[in-house]
C-alpha positions as CSV (number, residue, x, y, z in Angstrom):
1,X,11.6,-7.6,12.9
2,X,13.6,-11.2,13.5
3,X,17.1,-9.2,11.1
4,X,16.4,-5.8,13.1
5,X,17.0,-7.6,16.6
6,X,19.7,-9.8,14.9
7,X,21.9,-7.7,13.2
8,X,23.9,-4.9,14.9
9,X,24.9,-1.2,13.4
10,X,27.8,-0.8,15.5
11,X,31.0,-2.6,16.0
12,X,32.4,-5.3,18.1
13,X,34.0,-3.6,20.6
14,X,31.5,-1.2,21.5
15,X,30.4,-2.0,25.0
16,X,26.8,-1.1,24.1
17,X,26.0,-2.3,20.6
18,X,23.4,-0.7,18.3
19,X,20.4,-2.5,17.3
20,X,19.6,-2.2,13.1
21,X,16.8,-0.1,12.8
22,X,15.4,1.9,10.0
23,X,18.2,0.8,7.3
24,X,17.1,1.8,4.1
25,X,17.9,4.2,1.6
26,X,16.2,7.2,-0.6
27,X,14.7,6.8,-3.8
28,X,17.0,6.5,-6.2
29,X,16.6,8.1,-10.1
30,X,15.7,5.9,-12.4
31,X,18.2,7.4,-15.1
32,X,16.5,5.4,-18.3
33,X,16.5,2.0,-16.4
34,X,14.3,-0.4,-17.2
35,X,12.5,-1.8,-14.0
36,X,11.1,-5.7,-14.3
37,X,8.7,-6.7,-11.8
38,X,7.9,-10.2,-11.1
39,X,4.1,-10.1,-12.0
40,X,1.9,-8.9,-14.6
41,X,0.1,-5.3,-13.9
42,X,-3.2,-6.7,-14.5
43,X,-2.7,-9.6,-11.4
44,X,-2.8,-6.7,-9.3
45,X,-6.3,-5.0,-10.0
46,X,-7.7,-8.5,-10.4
47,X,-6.7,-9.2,-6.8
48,X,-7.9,-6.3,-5.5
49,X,-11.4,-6.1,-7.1
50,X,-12.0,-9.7,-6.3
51,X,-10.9,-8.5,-2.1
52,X,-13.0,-5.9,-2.6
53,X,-16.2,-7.7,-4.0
54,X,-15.5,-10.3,-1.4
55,X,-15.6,-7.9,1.4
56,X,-19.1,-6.6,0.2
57,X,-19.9,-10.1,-0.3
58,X,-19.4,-11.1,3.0
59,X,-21.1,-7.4,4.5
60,X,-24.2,-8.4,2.7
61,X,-24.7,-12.2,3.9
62,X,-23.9,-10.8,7.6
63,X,-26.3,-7.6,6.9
64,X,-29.1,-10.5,6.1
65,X,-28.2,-12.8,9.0
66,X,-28.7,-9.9,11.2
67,X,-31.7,-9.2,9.9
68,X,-33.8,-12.1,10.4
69,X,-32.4,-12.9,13.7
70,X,-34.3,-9.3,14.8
């Protein structure tokens, strides 16, 4: 959000400049490139199993902390 109201679309001149908003591009083809990413595929589900056990985790403690307060 800080580059969007930073950075302007339109020239100098222009009496009312143009914010930057909604710069990006279209998927491009991947024409046989190879694509490298920065982290190993398995990180990912690891991270979102362990969120996800967490989550139930926590539902569970506060399901039984409700419970014996009634």
């Amino acid at each position: 959000m800080k580059l969007e109201t930073v950075l302007y679309s339109s020239k100098a001149e222009e009496a009312e400049p143009m914010v930057l908003q909604d710069n990006y591009r279209a998927t491009q083809p991947l024409n046989h490139r190879t694509v490298l990413s920065s982290f190993i595929p398995g990180e990912i589900t690891a991270i979102v199993i362990g969120s996800l056990c967490g989550c139930i985790g926590l539902a569970v403690i506060i399901y039984f902390i409700v419970k014996t307060i009634r």
